[in-house]
LOTILUM-284054 format. One record per residue: residue in three letters; x, y, z negated of N, C-alpha, C, O in turn. Coordinates in steps of 0.001 Angstrom, whole numbers, padded with zeros to 6 digits, always signed. Layout:
REM residues N
alaXYZXYZXYZXYZ;...
END
This chain:
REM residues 106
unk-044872+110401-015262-045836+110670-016266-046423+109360-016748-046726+108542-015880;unk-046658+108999-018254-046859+107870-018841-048384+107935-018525-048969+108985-018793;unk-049305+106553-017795-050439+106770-018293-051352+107054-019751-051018+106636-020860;unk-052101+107551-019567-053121+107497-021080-053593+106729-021797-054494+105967-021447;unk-053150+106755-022819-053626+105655-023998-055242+105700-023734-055798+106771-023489;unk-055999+104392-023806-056956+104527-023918-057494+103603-025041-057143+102427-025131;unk-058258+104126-025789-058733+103831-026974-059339+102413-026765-059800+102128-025659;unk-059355+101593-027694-059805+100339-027933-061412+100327-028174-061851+101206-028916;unk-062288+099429-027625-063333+100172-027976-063977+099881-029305-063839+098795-029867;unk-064861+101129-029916-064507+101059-031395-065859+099959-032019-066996+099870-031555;unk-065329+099287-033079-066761+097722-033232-067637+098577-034618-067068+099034-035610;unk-068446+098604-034470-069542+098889-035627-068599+098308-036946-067927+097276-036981;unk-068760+099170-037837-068657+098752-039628-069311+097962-039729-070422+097911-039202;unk-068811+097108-040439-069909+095794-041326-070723+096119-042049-070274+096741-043012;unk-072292+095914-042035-072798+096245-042643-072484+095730-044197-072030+094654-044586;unk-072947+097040-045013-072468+096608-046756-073791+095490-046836-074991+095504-046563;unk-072987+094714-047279-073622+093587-047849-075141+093954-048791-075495+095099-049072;unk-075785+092865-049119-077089+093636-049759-076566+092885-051349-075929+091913-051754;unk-077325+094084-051879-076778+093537-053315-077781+092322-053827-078970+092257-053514;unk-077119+091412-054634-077580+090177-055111-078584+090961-055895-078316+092086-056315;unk-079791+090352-056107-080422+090519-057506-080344+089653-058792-080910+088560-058755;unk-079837+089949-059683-079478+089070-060503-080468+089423-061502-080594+090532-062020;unk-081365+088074-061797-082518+087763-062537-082197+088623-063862-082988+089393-064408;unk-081089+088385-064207-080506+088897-065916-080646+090908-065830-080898+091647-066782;unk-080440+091227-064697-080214+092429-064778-081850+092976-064562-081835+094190-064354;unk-082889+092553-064558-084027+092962-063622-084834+094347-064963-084718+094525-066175;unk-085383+094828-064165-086361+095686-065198-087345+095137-064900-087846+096223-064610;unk-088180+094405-064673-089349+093930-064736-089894+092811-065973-089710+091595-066032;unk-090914+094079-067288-091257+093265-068429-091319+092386-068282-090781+091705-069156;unk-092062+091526-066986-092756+090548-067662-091659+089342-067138-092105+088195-067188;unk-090882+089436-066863-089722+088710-066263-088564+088317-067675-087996+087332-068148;unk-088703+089988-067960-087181+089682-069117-088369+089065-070140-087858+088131-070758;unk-089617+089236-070493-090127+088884-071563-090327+086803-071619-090636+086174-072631;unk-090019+086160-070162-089858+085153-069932-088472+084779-070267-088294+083759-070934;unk-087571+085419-069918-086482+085086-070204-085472+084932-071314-084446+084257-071392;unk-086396+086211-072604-086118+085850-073947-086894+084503-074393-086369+083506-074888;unk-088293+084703-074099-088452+083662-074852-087733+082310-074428-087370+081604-075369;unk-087471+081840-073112-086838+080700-072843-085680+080746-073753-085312+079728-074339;unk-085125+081812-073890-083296+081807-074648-083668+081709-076097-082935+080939-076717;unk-084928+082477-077038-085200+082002-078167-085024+080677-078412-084075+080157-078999;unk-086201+080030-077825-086689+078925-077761-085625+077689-077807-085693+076596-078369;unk-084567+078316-076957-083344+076977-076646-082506+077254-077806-082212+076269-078483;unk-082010+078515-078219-081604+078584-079504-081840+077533-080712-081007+077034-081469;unk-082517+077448-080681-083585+076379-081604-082565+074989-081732-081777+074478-082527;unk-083180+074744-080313-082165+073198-080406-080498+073476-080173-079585+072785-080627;unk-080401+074489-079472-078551+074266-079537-078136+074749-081293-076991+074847-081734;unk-079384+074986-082039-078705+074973-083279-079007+073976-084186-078240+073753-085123;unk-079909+073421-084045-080382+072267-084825-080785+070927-083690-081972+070683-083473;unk-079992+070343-083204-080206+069386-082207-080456+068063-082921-080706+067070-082237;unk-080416+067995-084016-080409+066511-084896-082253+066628-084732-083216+065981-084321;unk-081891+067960-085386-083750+068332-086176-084327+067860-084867-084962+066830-084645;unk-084073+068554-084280-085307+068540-083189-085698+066951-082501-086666+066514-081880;unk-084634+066480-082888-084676+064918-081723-085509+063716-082889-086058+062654-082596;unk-085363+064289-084095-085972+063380-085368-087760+064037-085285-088850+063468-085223;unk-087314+065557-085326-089158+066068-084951-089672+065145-083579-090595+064358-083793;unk-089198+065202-082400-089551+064503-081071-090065+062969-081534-091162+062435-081371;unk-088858+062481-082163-089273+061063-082154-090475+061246-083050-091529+060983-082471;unk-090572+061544-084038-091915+061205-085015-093075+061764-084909-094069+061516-085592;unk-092925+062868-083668-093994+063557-083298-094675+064778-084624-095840+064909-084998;unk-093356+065560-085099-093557+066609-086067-092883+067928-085613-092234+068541-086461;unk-092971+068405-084400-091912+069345-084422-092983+070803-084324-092431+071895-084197;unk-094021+070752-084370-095038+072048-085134-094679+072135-086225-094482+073328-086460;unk-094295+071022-087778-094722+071474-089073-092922+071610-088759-092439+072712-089017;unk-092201+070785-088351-090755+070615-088382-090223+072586-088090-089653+073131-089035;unk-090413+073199-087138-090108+073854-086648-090894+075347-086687-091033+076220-085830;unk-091288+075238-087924-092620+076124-088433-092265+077527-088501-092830+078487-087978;unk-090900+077469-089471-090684+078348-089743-089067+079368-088910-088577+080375-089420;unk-088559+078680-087550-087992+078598-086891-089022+079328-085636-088614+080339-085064;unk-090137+078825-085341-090819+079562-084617-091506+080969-085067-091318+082073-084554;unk-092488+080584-086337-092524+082448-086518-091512+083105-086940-091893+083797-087885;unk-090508+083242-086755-089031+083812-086819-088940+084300-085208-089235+085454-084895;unk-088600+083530-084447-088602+083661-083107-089578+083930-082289-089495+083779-081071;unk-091068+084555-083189-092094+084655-082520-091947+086731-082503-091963+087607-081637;unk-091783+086651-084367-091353+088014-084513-090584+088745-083603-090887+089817-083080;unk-089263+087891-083407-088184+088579-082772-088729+089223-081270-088640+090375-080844;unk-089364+087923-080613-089972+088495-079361-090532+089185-079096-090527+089719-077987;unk-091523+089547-080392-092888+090678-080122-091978+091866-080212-092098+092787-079404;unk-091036+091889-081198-090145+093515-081215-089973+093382-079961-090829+093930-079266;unk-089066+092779-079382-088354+093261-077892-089175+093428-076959-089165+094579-076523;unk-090295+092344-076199-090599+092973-075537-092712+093637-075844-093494+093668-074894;unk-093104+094018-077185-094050+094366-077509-094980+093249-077557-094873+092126-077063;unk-095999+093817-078307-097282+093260-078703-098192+092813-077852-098893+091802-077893;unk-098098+093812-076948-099063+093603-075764-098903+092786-074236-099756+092454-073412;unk-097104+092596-074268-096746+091392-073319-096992+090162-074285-097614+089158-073939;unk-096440+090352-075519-096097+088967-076220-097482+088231-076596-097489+087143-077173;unk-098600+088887-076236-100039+088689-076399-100760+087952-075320-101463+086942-075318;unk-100240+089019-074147-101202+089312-073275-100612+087701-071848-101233+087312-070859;unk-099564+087323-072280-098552+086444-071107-098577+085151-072031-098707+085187-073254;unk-098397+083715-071068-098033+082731-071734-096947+081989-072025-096956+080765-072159;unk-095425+083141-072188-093923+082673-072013-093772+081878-072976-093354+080727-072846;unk-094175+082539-074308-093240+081931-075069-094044+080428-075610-093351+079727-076348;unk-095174+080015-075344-095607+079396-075862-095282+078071-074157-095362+076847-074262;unk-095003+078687-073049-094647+077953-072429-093220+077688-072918-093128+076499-073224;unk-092210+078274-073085-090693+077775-073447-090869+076998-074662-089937+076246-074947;unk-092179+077034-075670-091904+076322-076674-092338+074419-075723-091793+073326-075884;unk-093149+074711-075088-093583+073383-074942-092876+072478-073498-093168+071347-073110;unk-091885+073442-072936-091027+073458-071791-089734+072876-072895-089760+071664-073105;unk-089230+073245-073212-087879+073487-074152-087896+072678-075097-087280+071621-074967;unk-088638+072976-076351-088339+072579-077452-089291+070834-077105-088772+069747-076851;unk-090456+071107-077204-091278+069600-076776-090889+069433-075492-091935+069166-074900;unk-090004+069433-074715-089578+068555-073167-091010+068350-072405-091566+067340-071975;unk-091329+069567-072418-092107+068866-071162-093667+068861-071491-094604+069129-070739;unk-093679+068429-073005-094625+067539-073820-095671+069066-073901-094981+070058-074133;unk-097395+069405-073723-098098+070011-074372-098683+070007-075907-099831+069881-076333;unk-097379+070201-076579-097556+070268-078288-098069+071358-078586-098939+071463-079451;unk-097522+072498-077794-097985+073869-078727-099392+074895-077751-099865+075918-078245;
END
């Protein structure tokens, strides 16, 4: 008579991994409402990169960029409302993060 197989002993499943949170996917207003305005804001210069570096040097990029910002001011208040785009200091931080480097212009 063959002895009995005896079973190997059995190792726990791996636990499933935890899912990444990926900043882009988040529902939290006041997060995505940071994150448009940073992407407005850079828009700006990845489309006009001459403009912006001639506004920097001469120290004009309020009158330079006048009408580039209430454009992109509009856009933001649609997406994420009146009352984040009011009530938070994103976009006026990405303007002075982004567009002025750093600089407190706006």
């Amino acid at each position: 008579m063959a002895p009995a197989a005896t079973a190997a002993p059995s190792t726990p499943a791996p636990a499933a991994p935890k899912p990444v949170l990926n900043p882009f996917m988040s529902k939290d207003p006041k997060q995505k409402a940071r994150r448009l305005a940073r992407a407005l804001i850079s828009d700006m210069i990845v489309y006009q990169p001459e403009k912006r570096q001639k506004a920097v040097d001469d120290g004009s990029l309020k009158e330079a960029f006048d009408e580039e910002i209430k454009k992109s001011w509009d856009e933001y208040v649609q997406q994420v409302g009146e009352e984040i785009a009011n009530s938070t200091p994103f976009f006026t931080e990405a303007l002075n993060e982004i567009l002025a480097g750093g600089q407190p212009v706006f």
